[in-house]
C-alpha positions in Angstrom: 57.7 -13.8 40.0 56.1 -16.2 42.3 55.4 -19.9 41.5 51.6 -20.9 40.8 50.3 -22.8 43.8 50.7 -26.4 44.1 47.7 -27.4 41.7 47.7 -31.8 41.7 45.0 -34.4 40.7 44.2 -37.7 41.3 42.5 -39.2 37.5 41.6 -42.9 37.6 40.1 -44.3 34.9 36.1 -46.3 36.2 37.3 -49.3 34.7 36.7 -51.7 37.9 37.2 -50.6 41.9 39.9 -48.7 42.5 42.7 -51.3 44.3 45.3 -50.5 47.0 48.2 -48.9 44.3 45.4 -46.7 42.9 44.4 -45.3 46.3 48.4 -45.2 47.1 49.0 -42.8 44.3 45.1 -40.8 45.3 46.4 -40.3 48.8 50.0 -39.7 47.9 49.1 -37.1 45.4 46.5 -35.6 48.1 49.6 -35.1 50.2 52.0 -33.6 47.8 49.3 -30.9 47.4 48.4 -30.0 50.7 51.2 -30.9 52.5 52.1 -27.1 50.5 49.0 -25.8 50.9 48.0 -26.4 47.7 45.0 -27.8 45.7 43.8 -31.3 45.0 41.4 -32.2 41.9 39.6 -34.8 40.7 38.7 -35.6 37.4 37.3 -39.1 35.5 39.4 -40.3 32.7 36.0 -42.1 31.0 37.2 -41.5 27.6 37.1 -44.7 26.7 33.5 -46.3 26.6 34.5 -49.7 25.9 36.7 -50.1 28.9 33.9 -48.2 31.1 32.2 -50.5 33.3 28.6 -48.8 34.2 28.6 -47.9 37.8 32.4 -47.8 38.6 33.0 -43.5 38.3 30.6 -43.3 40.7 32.0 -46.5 43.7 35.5 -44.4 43.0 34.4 -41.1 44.3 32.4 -42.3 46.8 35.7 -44.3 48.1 38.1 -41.6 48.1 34.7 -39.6 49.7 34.7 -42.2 52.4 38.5 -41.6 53.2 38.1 -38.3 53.3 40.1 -37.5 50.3 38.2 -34.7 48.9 38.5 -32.2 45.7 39.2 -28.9 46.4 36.7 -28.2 43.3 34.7 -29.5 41.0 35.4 -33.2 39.7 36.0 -32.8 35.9 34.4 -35.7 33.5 36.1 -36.6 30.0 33.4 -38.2 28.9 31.6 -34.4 28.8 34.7 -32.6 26.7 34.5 -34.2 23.1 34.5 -31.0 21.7 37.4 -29.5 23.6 39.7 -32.3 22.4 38.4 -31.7 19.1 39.0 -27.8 19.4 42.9 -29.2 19.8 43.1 -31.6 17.9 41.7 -29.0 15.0 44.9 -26.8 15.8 47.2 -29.8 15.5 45.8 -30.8 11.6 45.7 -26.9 11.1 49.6 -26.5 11.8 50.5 -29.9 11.0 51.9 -30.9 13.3 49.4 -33.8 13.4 47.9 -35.9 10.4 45.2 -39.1 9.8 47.0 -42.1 9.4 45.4 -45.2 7.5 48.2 -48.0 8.9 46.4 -50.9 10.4 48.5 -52.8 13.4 49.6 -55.3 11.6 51.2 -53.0 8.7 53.3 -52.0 11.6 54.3 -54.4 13.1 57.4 -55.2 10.7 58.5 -51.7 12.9 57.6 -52.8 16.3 54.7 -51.0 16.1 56.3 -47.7 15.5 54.9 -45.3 13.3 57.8 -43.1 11.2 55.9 -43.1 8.1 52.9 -44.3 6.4 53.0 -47.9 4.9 49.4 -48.5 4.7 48.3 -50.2 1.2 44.7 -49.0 1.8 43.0 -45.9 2.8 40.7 -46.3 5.5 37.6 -44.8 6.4 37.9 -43.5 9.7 41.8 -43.0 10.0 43.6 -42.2 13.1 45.6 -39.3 13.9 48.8 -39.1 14.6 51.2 -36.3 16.0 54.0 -35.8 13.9 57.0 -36.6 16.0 60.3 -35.6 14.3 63.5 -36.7 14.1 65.8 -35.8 17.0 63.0 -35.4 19.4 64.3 -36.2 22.6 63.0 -35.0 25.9 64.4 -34.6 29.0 62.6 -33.3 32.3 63.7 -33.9 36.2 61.3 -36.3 38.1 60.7 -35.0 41.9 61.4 -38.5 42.9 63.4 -40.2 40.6 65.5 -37.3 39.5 66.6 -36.9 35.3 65.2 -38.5 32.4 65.6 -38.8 29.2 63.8 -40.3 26.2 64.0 -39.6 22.1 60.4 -40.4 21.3 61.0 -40.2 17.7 63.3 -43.6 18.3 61.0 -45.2 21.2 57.9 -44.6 20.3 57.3 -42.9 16.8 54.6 -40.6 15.5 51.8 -41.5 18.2 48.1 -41.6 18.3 45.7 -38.7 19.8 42.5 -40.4 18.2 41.9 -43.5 17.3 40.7 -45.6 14.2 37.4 -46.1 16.1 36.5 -42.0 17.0 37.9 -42.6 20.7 39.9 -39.8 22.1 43.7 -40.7 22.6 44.4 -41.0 26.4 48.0 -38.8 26.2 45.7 -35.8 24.5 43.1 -36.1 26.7 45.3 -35.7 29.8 47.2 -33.0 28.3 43.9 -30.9 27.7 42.7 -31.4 31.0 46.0 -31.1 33.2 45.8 -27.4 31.2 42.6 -26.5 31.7 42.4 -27.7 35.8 45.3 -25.9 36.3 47.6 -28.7 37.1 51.1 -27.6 38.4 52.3 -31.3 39.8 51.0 -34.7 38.7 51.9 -37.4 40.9 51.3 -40.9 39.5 51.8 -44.3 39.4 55.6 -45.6 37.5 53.7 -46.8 34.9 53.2 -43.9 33.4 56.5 -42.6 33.4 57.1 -43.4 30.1 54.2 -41.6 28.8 55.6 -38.1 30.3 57.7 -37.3 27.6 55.1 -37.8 25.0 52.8 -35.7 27.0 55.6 -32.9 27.1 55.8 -32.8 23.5 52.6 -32.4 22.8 51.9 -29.5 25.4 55.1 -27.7 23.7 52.9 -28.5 20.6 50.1 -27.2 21.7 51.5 -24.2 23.8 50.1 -25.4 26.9 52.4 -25.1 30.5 54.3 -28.8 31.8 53.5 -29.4 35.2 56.2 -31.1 37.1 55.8 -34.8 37.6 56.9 -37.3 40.4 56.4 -40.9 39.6 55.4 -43.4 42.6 56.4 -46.6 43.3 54.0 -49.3 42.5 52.4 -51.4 44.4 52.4 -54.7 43.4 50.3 -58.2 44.8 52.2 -60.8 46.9 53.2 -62.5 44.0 55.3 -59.8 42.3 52.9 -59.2 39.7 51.1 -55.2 39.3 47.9 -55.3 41.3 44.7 -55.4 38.5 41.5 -53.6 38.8 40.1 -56.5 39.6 42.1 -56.8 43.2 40.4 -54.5 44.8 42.3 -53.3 48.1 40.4 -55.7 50.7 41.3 -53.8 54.1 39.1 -51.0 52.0 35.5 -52.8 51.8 33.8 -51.9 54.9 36.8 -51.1 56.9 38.2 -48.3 59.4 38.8 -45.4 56.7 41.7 -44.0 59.4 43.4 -47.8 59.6 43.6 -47.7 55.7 45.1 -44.2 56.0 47.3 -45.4 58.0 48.6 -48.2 55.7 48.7 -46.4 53.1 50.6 -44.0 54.8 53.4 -46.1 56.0 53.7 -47.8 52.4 55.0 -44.1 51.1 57.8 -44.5 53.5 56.7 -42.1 56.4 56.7 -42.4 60.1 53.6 -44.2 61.6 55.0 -42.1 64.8 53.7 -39.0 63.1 50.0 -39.9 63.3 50.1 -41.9 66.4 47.9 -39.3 68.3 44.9 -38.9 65.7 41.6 -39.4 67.1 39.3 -38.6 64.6 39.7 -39.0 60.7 39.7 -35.1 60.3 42.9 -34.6 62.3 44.9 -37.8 61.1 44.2 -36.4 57.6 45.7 -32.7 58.8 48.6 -34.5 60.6 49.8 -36.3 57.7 49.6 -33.2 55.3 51.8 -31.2 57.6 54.5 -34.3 58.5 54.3 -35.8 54.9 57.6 -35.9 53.6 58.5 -36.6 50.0 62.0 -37.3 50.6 61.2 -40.6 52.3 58.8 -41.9 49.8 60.7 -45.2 48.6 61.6 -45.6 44.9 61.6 -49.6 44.9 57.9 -51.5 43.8 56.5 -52.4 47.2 54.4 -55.5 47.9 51.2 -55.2 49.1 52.0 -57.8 51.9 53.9 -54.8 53.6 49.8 -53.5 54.0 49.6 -55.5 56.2 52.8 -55.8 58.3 54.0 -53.5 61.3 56.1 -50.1 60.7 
């Protein structure tokens, strides 16, 4: 049997303008898919209305439109699939492998905030659910970048939310829906999500959906150490040369300015850098966004 073809995505969240480590892990995970000839979706994680700032889906697409970074296919909104999460979420209570949970954040937090069992005093009206995470449920999976990991979730972090007490859609079932149903094969991210992978991997087993295979970027972080903020908007971006900010971004993932040298027009800097891109080289270290602006 042949592997599926390389299916990745790039999935902000329209919270504020995307900054420089956002468009880091857009273009990186644009390169890991065509760099084998694969395909690159978008999709709008706006499954969160009151972290949505009006307007901001819209200044994303038309930013990653501007740098040529386009989907190979329709761009998939969350905000539009209520009743597909529900559909799963459905299967969940019906095998029980999930449950509505009444414990307020302060009745956990004698645990740390981890949920093993239910200490609430009350019941609530509009519960959360939970997925049921046993005992002994430890995950392990080999990052493309940072090689083998391990967690026990049950330990780290407990029976774990897919919708919350106020009716909003759990971000780690959301993605796991979607990746499923765009046909996701690789999802190349930002290290800040790497320790939501294993929960996302237990919940596709529960579910009976495929795991993609993950590679975890470095982040970018501001000058002063700290992770750059939605409100740090990448300022070589706003009104600049689309090919110069390629270019950064380019030499930020580790690879050879040398390799685009040549590119005259936007088009062929974009089809030089899926064919040179090399994963290997992509550093595993935070980087500072001061390197944006230094030589090679």
């Amino acid at each position: 049997m042949t592997s599926p073809i390389h299916c990745g995505r790039f999935a902000p969240s329209p919270t504020g303008p995307l900054h420089a480590g956002s468009l880091l892990a857009a273009f990186a995970s644009w390169l890991f898919a065509h760099h084998q000839g694969g395909r690159w979706l978008l999709r709008v994680e706006d499954v969160d209305p009151p972290r949505t700032v009006p307007g901001a889906a819209q200044s994303q697409l038309d930013l990653l439109h501007y740098l040529g970074l386009q989907p190979d296919g329709p761009v998939l909104w969350q905000s539009r699939r209520s009743d597909v999460y529900q559909h799963a979420l459905d299967a969940l209570l019906a095998s029980g492998r999930a449950f509505a949970c009444h414990c307020s954040r302060s009745e956990l937090a004698a645990s740390g905030g981890i949920h093993h069992q239910c200490v609430a005093r009350q019941a609530r009206p509009d519960p959360a659910i939970r997925l049921r995470v046993a005992p002994g449920s430890v995950v392990t999976f080999d990052d493309a970048l940072r090689g083998p990991q391990r967690q026990d979730v049950h330990a780290d972090v407990g029976d774990f939310v897919l919708r919350r007490a106020d009716g909003c859609w759990a971000y780690q079932l959301a993605v796991v829906v979607d990746d499923a149903a765009q046909g996701i094969t690789d999802v190349v991210r930002g290290a800040d999500l790497l320790d939501s992978t294993a929960r996302q991997i237990l919940l596709q087993r529960a579910l009976g959906l495929p795991t993609p295979r993950y590679a975890h970027l470095p982040l970018l972080l501001a000058g002063d150490g700290r992770k750059l903020s939605k409100s740090e908007a990448a300022p070589t971006v706003d009104g600049g040369d689309p090919m110069a900010v390629l270019r950064q971004l380019w030499r930020l993932l580790g690879q050879p300015a040398a390799a685009l040298a040549g590119a005259s027009t936007q088009a062929d800097l974009l089809q030089r850098a899926a064919a040179a891109f090399d994963r290997t080289r992509v550093p595993l270290h935070d980087i500072s966004s001061r390197q944006a602006h230094s030589g090679p």
